[in-house]
N, C-alpha and C positions, 0 to 999 in steps of 0.2 A: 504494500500500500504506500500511499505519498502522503505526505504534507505536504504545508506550504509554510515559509518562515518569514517574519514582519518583513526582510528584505527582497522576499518573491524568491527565494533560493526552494528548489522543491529537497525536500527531506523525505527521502527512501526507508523506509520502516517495515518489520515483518509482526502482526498482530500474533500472540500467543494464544487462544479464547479457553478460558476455562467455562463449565457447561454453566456453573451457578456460581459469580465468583463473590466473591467476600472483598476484593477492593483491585483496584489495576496497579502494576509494578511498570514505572517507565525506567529500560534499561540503560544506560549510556556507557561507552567504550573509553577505551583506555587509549591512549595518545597509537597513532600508528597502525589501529584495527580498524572493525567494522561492527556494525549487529552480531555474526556471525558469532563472535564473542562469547553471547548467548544461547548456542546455537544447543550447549548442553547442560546450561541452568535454567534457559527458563520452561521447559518440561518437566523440570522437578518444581516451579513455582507453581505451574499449573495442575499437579498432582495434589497440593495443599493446598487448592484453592482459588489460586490466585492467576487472573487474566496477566498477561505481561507484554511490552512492547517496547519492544527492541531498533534503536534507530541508529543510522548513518550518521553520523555526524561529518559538518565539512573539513574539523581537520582528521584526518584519518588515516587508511593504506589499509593493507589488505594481508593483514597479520593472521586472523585466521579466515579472511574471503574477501572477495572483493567490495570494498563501498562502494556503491552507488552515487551517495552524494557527492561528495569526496571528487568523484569521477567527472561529475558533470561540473563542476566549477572552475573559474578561472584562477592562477598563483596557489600559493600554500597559504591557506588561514590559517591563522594563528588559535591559541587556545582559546581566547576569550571568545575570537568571532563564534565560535561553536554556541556558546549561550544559546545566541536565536533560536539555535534546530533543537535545544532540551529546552527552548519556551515553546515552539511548535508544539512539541509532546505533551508538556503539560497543558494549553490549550485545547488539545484532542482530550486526551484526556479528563479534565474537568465536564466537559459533553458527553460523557459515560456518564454521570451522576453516581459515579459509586465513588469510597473513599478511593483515596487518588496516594501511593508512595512513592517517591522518586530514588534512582538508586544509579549510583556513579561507581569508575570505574579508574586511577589514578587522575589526573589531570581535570577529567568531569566527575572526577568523589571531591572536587574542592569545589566546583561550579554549581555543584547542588546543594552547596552553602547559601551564595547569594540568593540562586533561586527559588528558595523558598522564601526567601524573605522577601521576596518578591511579590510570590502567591501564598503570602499569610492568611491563612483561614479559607484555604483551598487545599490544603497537601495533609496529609495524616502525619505523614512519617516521612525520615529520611536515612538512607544509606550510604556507606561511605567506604570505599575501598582503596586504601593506602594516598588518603588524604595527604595536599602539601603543599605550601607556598610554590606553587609553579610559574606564576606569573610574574610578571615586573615587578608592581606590587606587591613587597611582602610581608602586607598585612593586608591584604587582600581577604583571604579566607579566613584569619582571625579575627576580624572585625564581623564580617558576616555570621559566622557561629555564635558569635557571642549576642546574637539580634535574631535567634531562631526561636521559635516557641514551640516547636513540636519536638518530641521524642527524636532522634537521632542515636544510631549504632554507626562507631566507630572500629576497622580495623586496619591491617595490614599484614608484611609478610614478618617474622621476627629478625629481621635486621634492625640492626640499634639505631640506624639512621631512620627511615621509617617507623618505629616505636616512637621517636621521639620527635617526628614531626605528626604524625597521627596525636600524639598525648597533648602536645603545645596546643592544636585546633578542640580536641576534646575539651579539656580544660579553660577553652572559653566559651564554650556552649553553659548556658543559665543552667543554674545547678538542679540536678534531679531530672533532667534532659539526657543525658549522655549516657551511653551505654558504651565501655571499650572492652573490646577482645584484643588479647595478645595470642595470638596460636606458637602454639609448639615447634608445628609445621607446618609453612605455608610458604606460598608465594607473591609476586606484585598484583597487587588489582583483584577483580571479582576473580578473575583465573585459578583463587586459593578453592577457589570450590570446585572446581574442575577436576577428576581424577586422574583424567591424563599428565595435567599440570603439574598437579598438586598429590601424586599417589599413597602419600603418609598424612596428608594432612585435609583433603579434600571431605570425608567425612564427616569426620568431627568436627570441623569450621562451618559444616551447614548447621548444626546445632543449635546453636544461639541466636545464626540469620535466620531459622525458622520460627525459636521462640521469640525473636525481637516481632514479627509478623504477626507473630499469634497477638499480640500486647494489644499493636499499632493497630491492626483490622483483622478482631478475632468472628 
């Protein structure tokens, strides 16, 4: 399916549908991929319930498939241009009328900081997979965390650099909001849930993303 982004840019998306679902998961990829990403979580979201929607974002590649979006645009955007195409989603999204969680993936697990703050009192939840000052600004994504009002789950892979820029953003999320996991064993981005990825640690790190789910939109 396509969107469309405030700048006429069309965003390539593949819809997940769960039969009766309990609220929609908007996917977003990690610097350098595509939806594809999703391609073997999000039929484990839709096994628990949950509808999910997997999108191209423009800056991208074809890490595990080709984007779409990505494809069709002119030069390389940069991280932030991508906003637009996780505000296309949540737009769709909000037109479901069911609870709405957004869920990032490096690069767009910081962008799904601002945008909720964005759509305050439109998003349930938010997820965050190896959140990090990636941008110019860095306090970019610490200033927005600390201006979120919904629920947020925080992780990464267990390298100390990642721990500790994951903790820095956790830590300014308003207290009794933050949920952090440290895995044992994991890797960069949502990819710690992956079993190919992630073969020691893929299991066990779906744990707490499903009980964060059950909280947010049981």
């Amino acid at each position: 399916m396509m969107l469309k982004a405030a700048d006429s840019v069309t965003v390539y998306a593949r819809l997940y549908p769960a039969e009766s679902p309990k609220a929609v998961v908007l996917l977003f990829h990690q610097a350098g991929s595509s939806k594809d990403e999703y391609a073997a979580i999000a039929p484990r979201l839709v096994a628990a319930g949950y509808s999910a929607l997997a999108i191209d974002q423009r800056s991208g590649g074809g890490l595990y498939g080709p984007n779409e979006t990505a494809a069709h645009v002119s030069g390389k955007p940069d991280y932030l241009a991508a906003a637009q195409d996780l505000q296309a989603a949540v737009d769709w999204g909000i037109a479901q009328k069911l609870p709405l969680v957004i869920w990032g993936s490096s690069y767009s697990s910081s962008l799904v900081f601002p945008l909720a703050v964005k759509n305050a009192g439109k998003i349930r939840g938010v997820l965050a997979f190896s959140p990090g000052e990636y941008f110019d600004d860095k306090h970019l994504v610490e200033a927005a965390a600390a201006r979120v009002t919904v629920p947020v789950y925080i992780t990464s892979s267990p390298d100390p650099e990642e721990v500790a820029a994951a903790k820095a953003i956790a830590d300014a999320v308003p207290s009794g909001l933050a949920t952090r996991y440290v895995p044992t064993a994991g890797v960069h981005g949502s990819s710690t849930l992956i079993a190919a990825k992630d073969p020691k640690g893929a299991e066990t790190n779906w744990l707490p993303v499903l009980s964060f789910l059950r909280k947010v939109a049981p």
